[in-house]
N, C-alpha and C positions, 0 to 999 in steps of 0.2 A: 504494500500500500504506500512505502515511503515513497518508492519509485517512481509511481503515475503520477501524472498531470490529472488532478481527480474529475476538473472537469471533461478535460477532452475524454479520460476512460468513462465517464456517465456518459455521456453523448452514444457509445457504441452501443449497438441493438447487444443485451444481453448475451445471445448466443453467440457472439463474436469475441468475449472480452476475455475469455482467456482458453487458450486448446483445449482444454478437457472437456470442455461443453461440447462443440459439434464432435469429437471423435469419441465421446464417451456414448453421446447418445445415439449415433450414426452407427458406430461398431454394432452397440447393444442391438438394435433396433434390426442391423444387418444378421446378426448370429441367430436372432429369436425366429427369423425367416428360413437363413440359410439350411440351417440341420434336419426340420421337418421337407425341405423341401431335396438335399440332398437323403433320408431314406425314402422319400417316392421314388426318386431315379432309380435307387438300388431297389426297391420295390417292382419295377419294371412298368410307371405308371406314366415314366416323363419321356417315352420310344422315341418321342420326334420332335424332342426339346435335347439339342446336344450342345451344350457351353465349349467353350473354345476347348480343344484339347481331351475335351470327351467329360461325362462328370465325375471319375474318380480322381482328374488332375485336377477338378475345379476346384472337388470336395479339399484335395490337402492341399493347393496353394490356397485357396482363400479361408480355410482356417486358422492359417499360420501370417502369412502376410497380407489379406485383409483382414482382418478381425483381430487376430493379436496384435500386430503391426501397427493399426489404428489406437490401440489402449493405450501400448507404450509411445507412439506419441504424443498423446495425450494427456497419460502422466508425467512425461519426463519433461515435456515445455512449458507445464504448468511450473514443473519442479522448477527448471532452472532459472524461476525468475529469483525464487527464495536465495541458492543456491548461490547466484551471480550480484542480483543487488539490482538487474538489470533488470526493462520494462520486457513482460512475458508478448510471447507472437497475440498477434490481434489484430482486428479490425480486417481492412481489408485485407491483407497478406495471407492471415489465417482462412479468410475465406477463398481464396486461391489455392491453399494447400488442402484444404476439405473441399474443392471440387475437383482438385487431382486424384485422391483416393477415391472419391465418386464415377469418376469420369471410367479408372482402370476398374473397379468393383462391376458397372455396368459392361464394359468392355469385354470384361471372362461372361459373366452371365451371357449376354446377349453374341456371342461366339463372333467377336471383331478381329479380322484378318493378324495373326499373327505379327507382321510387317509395322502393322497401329499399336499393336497392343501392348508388344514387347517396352519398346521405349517410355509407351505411358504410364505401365505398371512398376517397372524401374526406378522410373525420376523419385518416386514419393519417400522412398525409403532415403535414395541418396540427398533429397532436399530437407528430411526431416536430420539426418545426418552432418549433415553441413551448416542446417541452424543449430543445432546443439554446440557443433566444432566451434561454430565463431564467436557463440555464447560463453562459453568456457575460456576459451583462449581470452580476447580481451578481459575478463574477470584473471586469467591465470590461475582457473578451480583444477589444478593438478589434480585434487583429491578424487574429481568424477574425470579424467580424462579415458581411463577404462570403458567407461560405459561405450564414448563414443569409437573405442577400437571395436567394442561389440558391436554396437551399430553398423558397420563399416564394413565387419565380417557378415553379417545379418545380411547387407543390401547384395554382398558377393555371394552370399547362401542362394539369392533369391535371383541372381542374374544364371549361376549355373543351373537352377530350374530352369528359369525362359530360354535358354540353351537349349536345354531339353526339347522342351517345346518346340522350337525352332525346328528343329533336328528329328524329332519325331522322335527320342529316346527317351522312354519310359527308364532306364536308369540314373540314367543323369537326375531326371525330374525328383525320385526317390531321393539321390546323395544331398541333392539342395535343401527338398525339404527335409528331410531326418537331420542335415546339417542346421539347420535354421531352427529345428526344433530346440535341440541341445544348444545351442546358442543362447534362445530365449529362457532354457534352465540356467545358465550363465548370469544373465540378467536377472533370473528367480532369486540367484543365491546372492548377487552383489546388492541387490536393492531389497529383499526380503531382510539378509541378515543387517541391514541399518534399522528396516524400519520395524519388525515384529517385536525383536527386545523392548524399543521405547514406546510402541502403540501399548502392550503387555501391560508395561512398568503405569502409563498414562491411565490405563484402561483400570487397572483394580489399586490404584493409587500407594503402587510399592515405593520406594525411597531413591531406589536408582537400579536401571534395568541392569539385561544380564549383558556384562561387560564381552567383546566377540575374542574369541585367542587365535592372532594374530596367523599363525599358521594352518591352523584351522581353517582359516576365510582364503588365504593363499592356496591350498592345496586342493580345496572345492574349488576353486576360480579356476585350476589348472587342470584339473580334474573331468569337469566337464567342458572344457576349452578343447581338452585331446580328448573325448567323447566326440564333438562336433565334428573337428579335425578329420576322425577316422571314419565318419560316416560321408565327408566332404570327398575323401580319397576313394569311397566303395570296399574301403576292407571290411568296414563293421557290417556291410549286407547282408552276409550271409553268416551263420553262427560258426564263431572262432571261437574252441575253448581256451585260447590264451589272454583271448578278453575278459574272461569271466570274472577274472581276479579284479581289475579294472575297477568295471561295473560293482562290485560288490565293497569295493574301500571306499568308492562314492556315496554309493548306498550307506555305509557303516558313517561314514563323514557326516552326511546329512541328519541319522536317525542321533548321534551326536550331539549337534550340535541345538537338534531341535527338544532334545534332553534335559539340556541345559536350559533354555526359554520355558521349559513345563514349569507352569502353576495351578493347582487343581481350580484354581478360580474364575481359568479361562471360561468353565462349562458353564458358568453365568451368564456370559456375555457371546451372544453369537456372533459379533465383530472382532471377537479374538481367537475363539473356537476354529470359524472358519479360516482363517491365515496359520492356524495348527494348521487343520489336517488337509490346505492345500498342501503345504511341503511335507506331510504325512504321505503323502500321493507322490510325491515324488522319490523319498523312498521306496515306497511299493513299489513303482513302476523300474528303479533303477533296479531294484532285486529281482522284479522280476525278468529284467532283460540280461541279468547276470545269470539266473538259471537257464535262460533258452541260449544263451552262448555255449553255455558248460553241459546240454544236449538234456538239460532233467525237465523241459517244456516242447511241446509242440508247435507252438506257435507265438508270435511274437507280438500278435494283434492285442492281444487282454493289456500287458505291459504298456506297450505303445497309445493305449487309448487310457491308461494311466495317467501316461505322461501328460498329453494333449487334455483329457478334458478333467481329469482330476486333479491335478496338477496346475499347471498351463489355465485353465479355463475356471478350475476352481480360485486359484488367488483371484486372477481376474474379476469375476462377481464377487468377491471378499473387499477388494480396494474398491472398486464401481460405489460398493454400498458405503464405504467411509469416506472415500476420499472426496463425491459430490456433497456430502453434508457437509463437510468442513471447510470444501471451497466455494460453499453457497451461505455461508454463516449460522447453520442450524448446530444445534446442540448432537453430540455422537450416539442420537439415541434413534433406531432405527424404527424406522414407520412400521405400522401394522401390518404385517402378511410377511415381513422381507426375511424375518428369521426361520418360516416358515418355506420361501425361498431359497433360504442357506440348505436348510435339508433336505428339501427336494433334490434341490443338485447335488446334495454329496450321495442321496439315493439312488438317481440315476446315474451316477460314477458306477458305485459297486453293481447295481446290473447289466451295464458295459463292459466292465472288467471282471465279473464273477458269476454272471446268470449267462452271460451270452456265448463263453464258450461250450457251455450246458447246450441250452434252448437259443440259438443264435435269433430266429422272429422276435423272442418274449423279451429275449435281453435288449436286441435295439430298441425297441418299441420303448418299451419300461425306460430305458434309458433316454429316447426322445423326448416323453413326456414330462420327465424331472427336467430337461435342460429345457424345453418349451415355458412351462409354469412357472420356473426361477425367473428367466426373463421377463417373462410376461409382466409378474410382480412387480420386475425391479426398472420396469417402462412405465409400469401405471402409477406407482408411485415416484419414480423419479423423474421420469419427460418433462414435468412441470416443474422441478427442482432446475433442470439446466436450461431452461428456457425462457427462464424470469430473472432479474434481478435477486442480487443476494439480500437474505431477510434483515440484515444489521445496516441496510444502505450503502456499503463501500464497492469500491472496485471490483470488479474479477470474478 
């Protein structure tokens, strides 16, 4: 607030004044559509509807880099106004970069020439990239310059997909995303492990969070960096039991570290519970891509849809639900239905990852329906949060 000119930031249509607004609500709004409408295709309902690249390319670029892609810009330009001291994207700028991510979203949907598509879907990442770079740099926040090496890697995750694409190689398209996945577990760890100790510490009013050990944070950092890495290169495709050890001191890392953050008091509060057992999910999912390397799983999909929506997609609706109240000036206390939100989605995590290798119909289903209703929730009570001015009358 120091930063703005408080008139000229009044003056902007609310939805503009600070990123998190349109890419919070756009992503949301996008994902609550996207998943019922990719199980029809897999249903066999949508024969003569084919998105660029066919729907199972659509399905994993655009859950990874639209819909994830869009949060983390979202959250992190919001972030680095705090961060820098500097005035956050807005106004019109931002509404140029929300009709870039718009423009390629419609672009895979509506199956636009390869040739168009590629370039458009590319810029977003390296422009969100490149505002972060020059945000940082002038400030001189060494401390976040990581993030934007991840970003960097992220947009090059996302170019050897359109490669793919390009090329007509269904491997490639795989290395990028499974590379981009683990990336954004990269980012899970760097920005979870600042913020869950002091949300924790804030949330049940302890004295001072739990402090992060220095190697610890280093060794997850590296850890799933050469995760990304070897799924970038195509060795992690297919199951190597010399990975298994890998994946499994990740896993032990994470369940660690998230050990350390436990207080039985989170189960009070569904805005803490649920940023547990996102990175609870990411555990599971790392052990369990550590068994299917080391040959004791069949399949690698139950882990992998760990990753993505228990994980990946569970933090996501866990900040969504805090981080719009706090930068809309409401009190951290969540609107009626939203905790009931929380659980639906962690419901439909475990019958994706636990029902569906069983009854594979019952489990998607079951599992679409918790990520439909969580959404649904967290549009009917929030769309009106990021589309209004903040309730204390300031900026942002």
């Amino acid at each position: 607030m120091h930063v703005l000119d408080r008139r000229t930031a009044l003056s902007i249509p609310p939805i503009w004044r600070l990123a998190f607004r349109p890419f919070f609500l756009c992503a949301s709004l996008y994902a609550l559509v996207a998943i019922p409408l990719w199980v029809m295709a897999w249903s066999g309902l949508l024969a003569d509807w084919q998105p660029s690249g066919g729907w199972l390319a659509w399905h994993r670029h655009e859950m990874l880099f639209g819909f994830a892609s869009a949060i983390v810009a979202g959250f992190l330009l919001t972030a680095v106004q705090t961060w820098t001291g500097q005035p956050g994207l807005s106004g019109t700028r931002l509404m140029l970069l929300a009709g870039l991510w718009l423009a390629a979203r419609l672009g895979w949907l509506f199956g636009l020439a390869p040739l168009l598509l590629i370039p458009l879907d590319f810029s977003f990442l390296l422009a969100v990239t490149a505002l972060m770079g020059r945000m940082l740099w002038v400030a001189r926040q060494k401390r976040n310059y990581p993030i934007v090496l991840v970003l960097s890697l992220l947009a090059a995750a996302n170019a050897l997909l359109l490669t793919g694409l390009a090329l007509g190689d269904d491997e490639l398209q795989r290395r990028g995303v499974l590379a981009g996945l683990w990336l954004v577990a990269t980012l899970m760890g760097l920005i979870g492990g600042r913020v869950i100790p002091f949300f924790t510490q804030r949330g049940l009013g302890r004295l001072n969070a739990v402090k992060p050990w220095a190697w610890l944070e280093i060794a997850l950092l590296l850890g799933t960096g050469l995760i990304a890495a070897l799924y970038a290169s195509g060795v992690a495709l297919q199951a190597q039991p010399l990975l298994a050890p890998l994946f499994l001191v990740v896993a032990g890392g994470h369940l660690l570290r998230l050990a350390r953050w436990y207080d039985p008091g989170i189960w009070r509060v569904p805005l803490l519970w649920s940023l547990h057992l996102a990175m609870l999910w990411l555990v599971v999912a790392t052990l369990g891509l550590a068994l299917w390397h080391a040959g004791l799983l069949a399949s690698f999909s139950p882990a992998l849809h760990g990753l993505t929506m228990g994980a990946m997609s569970g933090l996501i609706v866990a900040m969504l639900a805090r981080v719009t109240l706090g930068h809309t000036g409401r009190p951290l206390q969540l609107p009626a239905g939203m905790a009931w939100a929380l659980v639906l989605f962690n419901l439909g995590c475990v019958a994706r990852v636990f029902v569906y290798p069983l009854w594979p119909l019952a489990g998607l289903w079951l599992a679409t329906i918790g990520w439909t209703l969580a959404l649904a929730i967290y549009a009917w009570r929030y769309v009106p949060m990021l589309i209004t001015a903040r309730v204390d009358g300031h900026p942002g």
